[in-house]
C-alpha positions as CSV (number, residue, x, y, z in Angstrom):
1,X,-1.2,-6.7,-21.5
2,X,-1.5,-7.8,-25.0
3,X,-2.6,-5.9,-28.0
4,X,-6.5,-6.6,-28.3
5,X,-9.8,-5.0,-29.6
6,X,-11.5,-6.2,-26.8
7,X,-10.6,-6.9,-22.9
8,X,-13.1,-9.2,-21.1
9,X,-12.4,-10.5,-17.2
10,X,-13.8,-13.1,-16.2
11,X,-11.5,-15.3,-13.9
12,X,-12.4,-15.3,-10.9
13,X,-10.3,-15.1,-7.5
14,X,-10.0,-14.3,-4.1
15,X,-7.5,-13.0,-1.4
16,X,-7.2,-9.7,0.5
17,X,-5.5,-6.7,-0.5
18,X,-3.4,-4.4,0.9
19,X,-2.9,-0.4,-0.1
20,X,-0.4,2.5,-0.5
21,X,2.4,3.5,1.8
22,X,3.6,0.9,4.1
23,X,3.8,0.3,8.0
24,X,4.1,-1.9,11.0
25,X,2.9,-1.3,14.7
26,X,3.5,-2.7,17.3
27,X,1.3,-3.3,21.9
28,X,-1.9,-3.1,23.8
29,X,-3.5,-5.3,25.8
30,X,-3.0,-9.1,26.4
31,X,-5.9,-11.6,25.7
32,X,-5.7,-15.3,25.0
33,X,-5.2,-16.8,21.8
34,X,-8.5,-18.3,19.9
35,X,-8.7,-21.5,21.4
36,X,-11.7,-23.8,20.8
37,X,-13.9,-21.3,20.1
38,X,-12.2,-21.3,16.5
39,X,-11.0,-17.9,16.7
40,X,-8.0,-16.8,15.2
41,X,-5.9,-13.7,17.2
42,X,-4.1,-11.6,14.9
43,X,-1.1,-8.8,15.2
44,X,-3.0,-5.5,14.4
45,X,-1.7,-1.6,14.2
46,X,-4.4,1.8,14.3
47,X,-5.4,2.4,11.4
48,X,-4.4,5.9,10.3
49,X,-8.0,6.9,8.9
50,X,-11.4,6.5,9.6
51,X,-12.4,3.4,7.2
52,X,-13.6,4.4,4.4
53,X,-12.0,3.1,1.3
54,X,-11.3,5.9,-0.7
55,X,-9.8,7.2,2.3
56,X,-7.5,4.5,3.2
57,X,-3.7,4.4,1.8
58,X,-1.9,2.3,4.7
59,X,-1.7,-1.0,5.3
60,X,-3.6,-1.4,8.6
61,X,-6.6,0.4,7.2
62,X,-6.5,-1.6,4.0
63,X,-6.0,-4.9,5.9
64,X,-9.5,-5.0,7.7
65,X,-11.3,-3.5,4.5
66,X,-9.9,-6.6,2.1
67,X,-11.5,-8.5,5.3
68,X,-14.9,-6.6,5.1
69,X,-15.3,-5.5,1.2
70,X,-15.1,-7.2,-1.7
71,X,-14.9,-5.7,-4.9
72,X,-15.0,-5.8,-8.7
73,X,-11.8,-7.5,-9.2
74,X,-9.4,-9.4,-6.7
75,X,-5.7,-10.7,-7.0
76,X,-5.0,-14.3,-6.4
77,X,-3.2,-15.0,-3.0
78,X,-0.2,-16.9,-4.9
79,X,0.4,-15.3,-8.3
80,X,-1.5,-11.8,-7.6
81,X,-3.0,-12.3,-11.1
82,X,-5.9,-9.9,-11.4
83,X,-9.7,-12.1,-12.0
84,X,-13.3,-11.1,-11.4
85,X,-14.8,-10.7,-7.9
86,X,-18.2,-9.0,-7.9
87,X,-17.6,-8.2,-11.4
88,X,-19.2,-10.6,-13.9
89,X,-17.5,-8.9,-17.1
90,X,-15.2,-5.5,-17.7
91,X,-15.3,-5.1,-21.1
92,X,-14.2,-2.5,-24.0
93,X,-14.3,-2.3,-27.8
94,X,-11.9,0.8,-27.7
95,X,-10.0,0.3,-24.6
96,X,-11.5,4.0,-22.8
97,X,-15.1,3.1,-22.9
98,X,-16.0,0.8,-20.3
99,X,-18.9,-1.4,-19.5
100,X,-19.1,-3.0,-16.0
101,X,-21.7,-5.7,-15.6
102,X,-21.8,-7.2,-11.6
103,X,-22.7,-10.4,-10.6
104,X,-26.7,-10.3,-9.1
105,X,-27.8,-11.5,-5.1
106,X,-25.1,-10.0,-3.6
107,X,-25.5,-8.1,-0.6
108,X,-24.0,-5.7,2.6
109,X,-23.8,-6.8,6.0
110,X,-27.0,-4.8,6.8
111,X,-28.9,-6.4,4.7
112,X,-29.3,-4.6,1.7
113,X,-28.4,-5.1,-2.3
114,X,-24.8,-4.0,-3.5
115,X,-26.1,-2.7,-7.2
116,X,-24.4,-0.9,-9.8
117,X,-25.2,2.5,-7.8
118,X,-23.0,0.9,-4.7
119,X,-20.3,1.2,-7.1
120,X,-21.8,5.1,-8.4
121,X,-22.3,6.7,-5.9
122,X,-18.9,5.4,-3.9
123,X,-16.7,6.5,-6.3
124,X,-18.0,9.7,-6.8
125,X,-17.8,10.2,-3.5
126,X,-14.4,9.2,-3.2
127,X,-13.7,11.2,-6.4
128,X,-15.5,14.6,-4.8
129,X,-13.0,17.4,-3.5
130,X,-14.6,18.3,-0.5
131,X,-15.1,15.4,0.5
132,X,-11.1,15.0,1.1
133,X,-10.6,11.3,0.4
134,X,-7.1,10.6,-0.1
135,X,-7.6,8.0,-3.2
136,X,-8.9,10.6,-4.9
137,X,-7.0,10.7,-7.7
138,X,-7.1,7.2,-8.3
139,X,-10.7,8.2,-10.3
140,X,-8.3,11.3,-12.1
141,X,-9.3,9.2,-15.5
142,X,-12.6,9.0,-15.3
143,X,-14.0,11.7,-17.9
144,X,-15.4,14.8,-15.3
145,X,-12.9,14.2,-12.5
146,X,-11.5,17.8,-13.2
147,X,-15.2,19.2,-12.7
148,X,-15.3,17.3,-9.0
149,X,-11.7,17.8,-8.3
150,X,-10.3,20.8,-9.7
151,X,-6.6,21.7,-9.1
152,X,-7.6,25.0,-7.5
153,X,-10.9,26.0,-6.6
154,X,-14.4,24.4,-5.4
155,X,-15.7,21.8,-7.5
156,X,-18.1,22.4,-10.5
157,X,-19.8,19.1,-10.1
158,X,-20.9,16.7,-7.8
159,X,-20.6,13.8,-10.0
160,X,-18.5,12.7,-12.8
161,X,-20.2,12.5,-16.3
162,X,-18.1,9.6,-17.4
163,X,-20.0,7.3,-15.0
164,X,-23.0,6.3,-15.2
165,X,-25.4,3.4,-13.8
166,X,-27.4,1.9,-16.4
167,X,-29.3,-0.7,-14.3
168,X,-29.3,-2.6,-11.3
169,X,-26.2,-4.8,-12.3
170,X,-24.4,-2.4,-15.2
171,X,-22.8,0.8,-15.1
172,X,-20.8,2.3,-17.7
173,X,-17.4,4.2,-17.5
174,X,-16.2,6.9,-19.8
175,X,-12.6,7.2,-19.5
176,X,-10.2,10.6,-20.3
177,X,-8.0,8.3,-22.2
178,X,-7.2,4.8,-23.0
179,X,-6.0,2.7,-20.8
180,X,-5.9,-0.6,-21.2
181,X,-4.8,-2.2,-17.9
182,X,-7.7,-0.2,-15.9
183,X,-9.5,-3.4,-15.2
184,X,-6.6,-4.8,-13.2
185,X,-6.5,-1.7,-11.5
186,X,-9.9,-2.2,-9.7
187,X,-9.0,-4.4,-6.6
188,X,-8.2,-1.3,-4.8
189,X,-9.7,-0.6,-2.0
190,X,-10.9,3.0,-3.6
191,X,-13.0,1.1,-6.0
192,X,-15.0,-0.9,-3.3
193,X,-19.0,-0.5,-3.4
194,X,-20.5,1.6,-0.4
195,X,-24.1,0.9,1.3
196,X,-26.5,3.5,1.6
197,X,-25.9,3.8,5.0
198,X,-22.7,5.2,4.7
199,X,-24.2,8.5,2.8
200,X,-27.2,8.5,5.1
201,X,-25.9,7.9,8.6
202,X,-22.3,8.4,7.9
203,X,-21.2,8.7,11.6
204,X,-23.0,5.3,12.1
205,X,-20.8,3.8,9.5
206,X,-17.5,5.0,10.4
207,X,-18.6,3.7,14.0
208,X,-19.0,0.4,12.5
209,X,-18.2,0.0,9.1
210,X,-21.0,-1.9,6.4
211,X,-19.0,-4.0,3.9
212,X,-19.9,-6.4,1.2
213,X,-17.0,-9.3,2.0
214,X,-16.2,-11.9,3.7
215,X,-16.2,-10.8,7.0
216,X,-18.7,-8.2,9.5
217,X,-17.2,-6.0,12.6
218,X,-18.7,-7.3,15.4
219,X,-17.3,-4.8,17.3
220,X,-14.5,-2.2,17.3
221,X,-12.6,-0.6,20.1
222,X,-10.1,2.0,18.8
223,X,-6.5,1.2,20.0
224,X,-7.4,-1.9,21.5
225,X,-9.2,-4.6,19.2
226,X,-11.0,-5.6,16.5
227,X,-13.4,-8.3,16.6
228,X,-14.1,-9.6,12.9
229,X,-17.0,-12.7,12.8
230,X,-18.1,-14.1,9.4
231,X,-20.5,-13.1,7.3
232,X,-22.9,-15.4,7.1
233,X,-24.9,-13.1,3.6
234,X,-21.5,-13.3,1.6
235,X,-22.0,-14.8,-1.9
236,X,-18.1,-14.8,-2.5
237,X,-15.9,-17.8,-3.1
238,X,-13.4,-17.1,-0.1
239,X,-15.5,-17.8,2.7
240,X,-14.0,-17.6,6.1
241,X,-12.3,-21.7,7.5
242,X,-12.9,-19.9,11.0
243,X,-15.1,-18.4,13.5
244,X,-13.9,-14.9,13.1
245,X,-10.2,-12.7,13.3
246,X,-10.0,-10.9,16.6
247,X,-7.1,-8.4,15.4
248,X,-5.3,-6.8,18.5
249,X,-3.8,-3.4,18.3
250,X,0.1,-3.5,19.5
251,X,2.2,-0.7,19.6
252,X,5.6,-2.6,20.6
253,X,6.2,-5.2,18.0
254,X,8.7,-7.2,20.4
255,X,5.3,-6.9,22.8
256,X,3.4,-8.6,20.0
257,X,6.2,-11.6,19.8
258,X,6.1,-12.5,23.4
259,X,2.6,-12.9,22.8
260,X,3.3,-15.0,20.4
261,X,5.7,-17.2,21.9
262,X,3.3,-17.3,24.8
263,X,0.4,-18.3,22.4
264,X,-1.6,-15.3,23.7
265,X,-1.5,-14.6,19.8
266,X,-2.0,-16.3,17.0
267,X,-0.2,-14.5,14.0
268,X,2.1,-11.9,14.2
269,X,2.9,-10.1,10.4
270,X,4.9,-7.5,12.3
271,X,7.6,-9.3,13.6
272,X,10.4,-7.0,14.9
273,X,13.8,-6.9,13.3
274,X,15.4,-8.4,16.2
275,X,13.4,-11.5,16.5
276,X,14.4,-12.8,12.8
277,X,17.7,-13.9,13.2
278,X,15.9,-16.3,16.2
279,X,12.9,-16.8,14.8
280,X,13.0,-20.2,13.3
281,X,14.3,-21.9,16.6
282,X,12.0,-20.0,18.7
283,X,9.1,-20.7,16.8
284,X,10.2,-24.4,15.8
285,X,9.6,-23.7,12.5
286,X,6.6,-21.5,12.3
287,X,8.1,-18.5,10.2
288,X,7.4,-18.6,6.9
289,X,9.2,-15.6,4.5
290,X,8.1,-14.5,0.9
291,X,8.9,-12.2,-1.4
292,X,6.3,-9.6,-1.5
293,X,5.3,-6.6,-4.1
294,X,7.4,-3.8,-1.1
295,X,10.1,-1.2,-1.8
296,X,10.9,0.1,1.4
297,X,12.6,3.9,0.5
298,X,13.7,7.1,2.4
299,X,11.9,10.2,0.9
300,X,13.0,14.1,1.2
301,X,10.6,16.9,1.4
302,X,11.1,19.0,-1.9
303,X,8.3,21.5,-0.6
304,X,10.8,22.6,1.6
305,X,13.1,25.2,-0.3
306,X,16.3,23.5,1.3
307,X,15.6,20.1,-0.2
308,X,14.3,21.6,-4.1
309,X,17.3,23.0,-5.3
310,X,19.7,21.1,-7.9
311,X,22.5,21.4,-5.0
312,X,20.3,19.4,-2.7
313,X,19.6,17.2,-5.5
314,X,23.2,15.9,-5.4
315,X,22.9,15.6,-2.0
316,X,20.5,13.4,-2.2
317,X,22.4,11.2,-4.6
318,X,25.6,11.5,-2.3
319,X,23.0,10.5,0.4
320,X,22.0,7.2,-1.2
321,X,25.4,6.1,-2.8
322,X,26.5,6.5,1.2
323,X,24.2,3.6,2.2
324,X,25.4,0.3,2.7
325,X,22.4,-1.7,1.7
326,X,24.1,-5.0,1.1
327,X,25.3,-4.9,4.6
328,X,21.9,-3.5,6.4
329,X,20.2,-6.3,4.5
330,X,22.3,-9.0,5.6
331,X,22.8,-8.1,9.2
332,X,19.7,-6.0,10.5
333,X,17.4,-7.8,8.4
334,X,18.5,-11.2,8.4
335,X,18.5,-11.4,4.5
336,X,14.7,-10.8,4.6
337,X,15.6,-7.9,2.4
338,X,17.6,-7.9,-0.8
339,X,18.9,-4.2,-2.1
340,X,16.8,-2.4,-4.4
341,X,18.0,-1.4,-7.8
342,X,15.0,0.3,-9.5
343,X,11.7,1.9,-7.6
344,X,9.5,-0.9,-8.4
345,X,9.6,-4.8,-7.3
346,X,11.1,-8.5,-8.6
347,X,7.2,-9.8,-7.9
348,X,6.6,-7.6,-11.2
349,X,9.1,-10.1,-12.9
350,X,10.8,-8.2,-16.8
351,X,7.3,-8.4,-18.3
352,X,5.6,-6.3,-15.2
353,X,7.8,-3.9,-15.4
354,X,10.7,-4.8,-12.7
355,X,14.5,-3.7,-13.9
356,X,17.2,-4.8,-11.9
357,X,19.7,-1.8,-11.8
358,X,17.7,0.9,-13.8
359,X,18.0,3.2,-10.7
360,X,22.0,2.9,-11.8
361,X,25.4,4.0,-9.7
362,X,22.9,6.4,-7.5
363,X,21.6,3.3,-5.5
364,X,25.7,2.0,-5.4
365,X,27.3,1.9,-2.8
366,X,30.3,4.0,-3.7
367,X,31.3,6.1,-0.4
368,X,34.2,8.2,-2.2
369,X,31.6,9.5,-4.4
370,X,28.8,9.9,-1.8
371,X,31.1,12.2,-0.4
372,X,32.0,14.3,-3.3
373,X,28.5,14.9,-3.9
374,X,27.4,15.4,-0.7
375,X,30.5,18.4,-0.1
376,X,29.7,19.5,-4.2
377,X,26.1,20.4,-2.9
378,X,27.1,22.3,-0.4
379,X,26.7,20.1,3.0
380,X,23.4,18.5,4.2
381,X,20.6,20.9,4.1
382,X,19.9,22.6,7.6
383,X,23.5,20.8,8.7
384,X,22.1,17.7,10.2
385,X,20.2,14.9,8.1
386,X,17.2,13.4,10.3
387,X,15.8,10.5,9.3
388,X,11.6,10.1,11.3
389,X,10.2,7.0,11.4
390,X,7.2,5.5,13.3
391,X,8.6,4.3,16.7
392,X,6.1,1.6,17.0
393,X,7.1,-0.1,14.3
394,X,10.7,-2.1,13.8
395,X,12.5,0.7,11.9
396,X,14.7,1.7,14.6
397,X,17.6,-0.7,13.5
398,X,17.9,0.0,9.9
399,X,17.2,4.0,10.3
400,X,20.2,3.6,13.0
401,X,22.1,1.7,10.6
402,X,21.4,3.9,7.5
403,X,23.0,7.1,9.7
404,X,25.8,4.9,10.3
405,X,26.4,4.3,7.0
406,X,26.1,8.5,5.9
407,X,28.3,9.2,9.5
408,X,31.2,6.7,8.5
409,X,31.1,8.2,5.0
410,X,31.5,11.8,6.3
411,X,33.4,10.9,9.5
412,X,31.0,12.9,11.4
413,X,29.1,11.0,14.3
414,X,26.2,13.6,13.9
415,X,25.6,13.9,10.6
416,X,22.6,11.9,10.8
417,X,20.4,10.7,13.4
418,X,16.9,9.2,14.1
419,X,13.8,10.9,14.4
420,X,11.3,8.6,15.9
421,X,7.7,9.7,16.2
422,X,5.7,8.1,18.5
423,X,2.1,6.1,16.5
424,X,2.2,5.0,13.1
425,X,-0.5,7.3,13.0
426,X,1.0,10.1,14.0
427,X,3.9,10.1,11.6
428,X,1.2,9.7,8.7
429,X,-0.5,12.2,9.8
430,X,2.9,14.6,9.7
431,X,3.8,13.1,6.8
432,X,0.4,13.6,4.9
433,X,0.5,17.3,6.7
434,X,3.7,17.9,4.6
435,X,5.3,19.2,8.0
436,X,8.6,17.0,7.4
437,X,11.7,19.0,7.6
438,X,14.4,16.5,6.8
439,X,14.0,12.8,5.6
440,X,11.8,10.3,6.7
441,X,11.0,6.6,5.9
442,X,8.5,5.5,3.1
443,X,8.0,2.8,1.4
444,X,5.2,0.8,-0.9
445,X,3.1,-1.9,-0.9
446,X,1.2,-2.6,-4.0
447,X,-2.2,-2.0,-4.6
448,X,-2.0,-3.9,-7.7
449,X,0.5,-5.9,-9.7
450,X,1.5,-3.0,-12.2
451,X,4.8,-1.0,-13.0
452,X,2.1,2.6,-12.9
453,X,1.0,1.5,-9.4
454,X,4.7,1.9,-8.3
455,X,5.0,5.2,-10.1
456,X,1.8,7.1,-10.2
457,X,0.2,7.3,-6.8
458,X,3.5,7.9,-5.5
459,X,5.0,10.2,-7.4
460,X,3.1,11.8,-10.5
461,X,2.2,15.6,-9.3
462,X,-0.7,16.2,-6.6
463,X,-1.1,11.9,-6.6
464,X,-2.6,10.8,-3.2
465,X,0.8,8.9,-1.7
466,X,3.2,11.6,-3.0
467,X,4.7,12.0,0.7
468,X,7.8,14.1,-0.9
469,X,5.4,16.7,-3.2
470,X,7.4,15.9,-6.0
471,X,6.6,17.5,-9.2
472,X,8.3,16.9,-12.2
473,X,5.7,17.5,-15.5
474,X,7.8,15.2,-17.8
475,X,7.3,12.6,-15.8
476,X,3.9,13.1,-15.5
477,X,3.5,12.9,-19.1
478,X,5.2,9.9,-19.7
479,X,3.1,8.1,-17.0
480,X,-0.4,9.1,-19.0
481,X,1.3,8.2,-22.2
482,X,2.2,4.6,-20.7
483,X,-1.6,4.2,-19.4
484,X,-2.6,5.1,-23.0
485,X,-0.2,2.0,-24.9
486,X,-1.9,-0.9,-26.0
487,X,0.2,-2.9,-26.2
488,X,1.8,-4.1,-23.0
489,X,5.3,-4.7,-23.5
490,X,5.9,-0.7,-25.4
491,X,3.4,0.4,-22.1
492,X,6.4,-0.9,-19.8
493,X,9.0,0.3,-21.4
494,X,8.0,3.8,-21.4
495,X,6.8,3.5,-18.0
496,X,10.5,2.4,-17.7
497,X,11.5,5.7,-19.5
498,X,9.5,7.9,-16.7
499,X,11.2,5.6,-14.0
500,X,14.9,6.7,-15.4
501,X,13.5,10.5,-14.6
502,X,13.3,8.9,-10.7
503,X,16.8,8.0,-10.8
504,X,17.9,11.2,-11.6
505,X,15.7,13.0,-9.5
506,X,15.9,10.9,-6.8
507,X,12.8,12.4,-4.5
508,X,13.0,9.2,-2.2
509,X,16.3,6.8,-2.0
510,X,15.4,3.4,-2.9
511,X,16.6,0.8,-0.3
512,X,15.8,-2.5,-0.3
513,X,12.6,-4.8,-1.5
514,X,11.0,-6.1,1.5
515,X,9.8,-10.1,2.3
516,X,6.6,-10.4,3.6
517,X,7.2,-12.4,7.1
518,X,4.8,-14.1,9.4
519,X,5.2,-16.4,12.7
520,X,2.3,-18.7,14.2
521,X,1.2,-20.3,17.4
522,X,1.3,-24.2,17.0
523,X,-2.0,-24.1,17.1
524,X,-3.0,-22.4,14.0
525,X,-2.6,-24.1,11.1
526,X,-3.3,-22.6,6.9
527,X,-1.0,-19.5,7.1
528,X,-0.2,-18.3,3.8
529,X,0.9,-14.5,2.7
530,X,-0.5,-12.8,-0.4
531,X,2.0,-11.2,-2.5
532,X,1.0,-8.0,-0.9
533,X,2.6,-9.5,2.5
534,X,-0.7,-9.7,4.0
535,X,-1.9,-12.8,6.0
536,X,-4.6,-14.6,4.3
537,X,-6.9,-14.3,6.7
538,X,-10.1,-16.3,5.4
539,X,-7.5,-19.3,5.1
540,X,-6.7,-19.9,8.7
541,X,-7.8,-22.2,11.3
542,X,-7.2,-22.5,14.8
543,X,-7.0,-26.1,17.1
């Protein structure tokens, strides 16, 4: 942003956010559509987490607690520019020292105020090692997060020093550093206010979760359905045009799209691969594609001794110049993907931070090359490259596609293969377990429009989304230095600078950017997809 002395936001917007590491799912249980009752049925997958929001880094999670919270900033459904939710100003003389002031009257679902202490107390919860939220380090700036999250050892403090709640609708927050974009940071989900509730009967809430937003759970049935009604205490500008979302857990996605054609569903975000070169025609129209803030990437486990060395390094290069992305784009995907050239996303645009190419001849398609690279590093590690990826989501295809491309390259029909694991769950759970041997699919969806969103919880040292344990303290450094810069233009570019380091590294393969696509009964009507490829779920109506 723009060189100033003094930040204040005060826009104000609404939409629903979606977090961290990306995934579809796919089939349970049939069910009409929502009929006259106003009711819209939605496409749904488990959430990997209990939902808590400091706890939640995947897309299903984050989906229902946009629906339920609503926090200090939010990012407008069609340009994802950041403006003032709950807050009623963010403001700085200094760009590290921080004074929140929230809007008064709002309230949770049971009843009770959301104060400056909702905002407190939950993020020094979410902060607190022992408490094992996996947002944790989003707080990593706030002064005292070392005393509440140490790298080694138990935690000296409950509470970080640099926050503190002056009154019922201001709290104060002392930063490490400068950083003058952490106001458009705060539409994560980690940053959501909590209810007292959820410290006092915690079991209660993860049962049924307490939120602030636009929507209540009326009732929850794990691996089934959701049932979302409005909120009928919400002092937000979003309110909800119907009765309530019923999201439906699937775990076939081509399940989920003859419900759809059927109108047993209402809208499906998680459309399978094979259903969009058809889609148009089936639907008569109903299909709507966007560009959405996605890199979809293949990352390597460098914990694993095989995958760490500088030999395995050029594998890894040899790996990714082997992939035909043009080709997988065009014929899995339907042109719903275009091939990624840097590890960030055209919805930035040059001023966010996006750079066509920077990633350079590693994410080329050059198969002579792969080749040499691949035989200069001494053969795959472990002799056979596996590639895991949820199996109820549509990744099948391109993984199949991807091995294709690394076979052909080393004329060996074995050389690569998938590894499907069964839940989305499941594999996030293996993933976040660091028990990956080989490859396995990743990707990003933003948490908020910045360049450092794409970089830092993904792939700064220890950061809560680092799926491949990369660790690379240069890099590191140039990411705080970036967050420090003033001025926003300088900020990109050497956020830019830590990005070439990727390139080089290459921890995860960057493949393609991803559209955001959705497909509607004919009886729904106001479907519209945030740039985070997320339905905009206060915005539909039903016949």
């Amino acid at each position: 942003m723009p060189t100033v002395s003094r930040v204040r936001w005060a826009v104000t917007a609404a939409t629903t956010l979606a977090l961290a590491a990306t995934g579809c799912g796919g089939a349970a249980g049939g069910g009409g559509g929502g009929g006259s009752s106003g009711i819209v049925t939605a496409w749904w997958g488990d959430p990997q987490n209990p939902l808590e929001p400091a706890n939640t880094n995947e897309v299903n999670g984050g989906a229902v607690l946009d629906m339920i919270f609503t926090g200090l900033i939010a990012y407008d459904p069609k340009t994802s520019r950041a403006g003032n939710a709950m807050a009623a100003s963010i403001t700085s003389g200094d760009q590290q020292n921080w004074t929140v002031k929230i809007k008064p009257g709002w309230r949770f679902s049971d009843g009770t105020p959301v104060t400056s202490s909702s905002f407190v107390d939950a993020w020094n919860y979410g902060a607190l090692s022992t408490n094992r939220q996996v947002n944790s380090s989003f707080f990593q700036y706030i002064q005292g997060y070392a005393d509440v999250a140490p790298a080694s050892g138990s935690p000296t403090a409950r509470t970080m020093s640099g926050l503190k709640a002056v009154d019922d609708n201001t709290f104060t927050v002392a930063l490490s550093q400068k950083f003058s974009a952490w106001p458009q940071t705060l539409g994560h989900a980690a940053y959501y206010p909590l209810p007292r509730s959820f410290f006092s009967d915690h079991a209660g809430y993860l049962a049924k979760p307490v939120g602030n937003g636009p929507y209540t759970i009326a009732s929850w049935t794990k691996s089934q359905r959701m049932q979302l009604r409005p909120n009928p205490d919400y002092a937000g500008d979003n309110k909800p045009k119907n009765a309530g979302v019923d999201l439906k857990v699937y775990t076939d996605t081509n399940a989920a799209y003859a419900d759809l054609q059927a109108g047993n569903l209402d809208i499906d975000n998680g459309l399978p691969n094979s259903a969009l070169k058809s889609v148009q025609s089936d639907l008569y129209g109903r299909f709507l594609s966007r560009p959405a803030g996605i890199i979809q990437t293949i990352s390597f486990p460098l914990y694993r001794p095989g995958w760490s060395t500088e030999n395995a390094r050029l594998v890894r290069q040899g790996i990714s110049m082997a992939i035909d992305r043009d080709t997988i784009s065009r014929v899995v995907f339907n042109n719903t993907r275009t091939p990624a050239g840097d590890f960030t996303s055209p919805v930035l645009g040059a001023s966010g931070g996006y750079l066509d190419g920077l990633c350079g001849d590693a994410c080329k398609h050059n198969p002579d090359r792969a080749r040499q690279l691949i035989q200069q590093g001494g053969g795959i590690p472990g002799g056979q490259l596996t590639i895991s990826y949820n199996a109820d989501g549509p990744h099948k295809e391109w993984v199949d596609a991807v091995c294709n491309s690394v076979n052909n390259v080393l004329g060996d029909t074995r050389a690569c293969v998938g590894r499907p694991v069964g839940t989305f769950a499941d594999f996030r759970n293996q993933v976040h377990g660091k028990q990956m041997t080989s490859a396995f699919r990743t990707g990003w969806q933003m948490d908020y429009p910045l360049i450092q969103n794409f970089l830092q919880p993904v792939y700064v040292t220890g950061a809560s989304s680092n799926d491949s344990g990369y660790a690379n303290r240069a890099f590191d450094a140039l990411v705080n230095q970036a967050n420090g810069e003033a001025d926003q233009a300088k900020s990109v570019t050497t956020y830019q600078d830590a990005e070439r380091m990727l390139a080089t590294d290459l921890p995860a393969i960057p493949l393609w950017y991803q559209n955001g696509t959705v497909g509607w009964s004919s009886r729904t009507s106001g479907v519209m997809l945030n740039p985070f490829s997320v339905p905009v779920y206060t915005e539909l109506t039903v016949k």
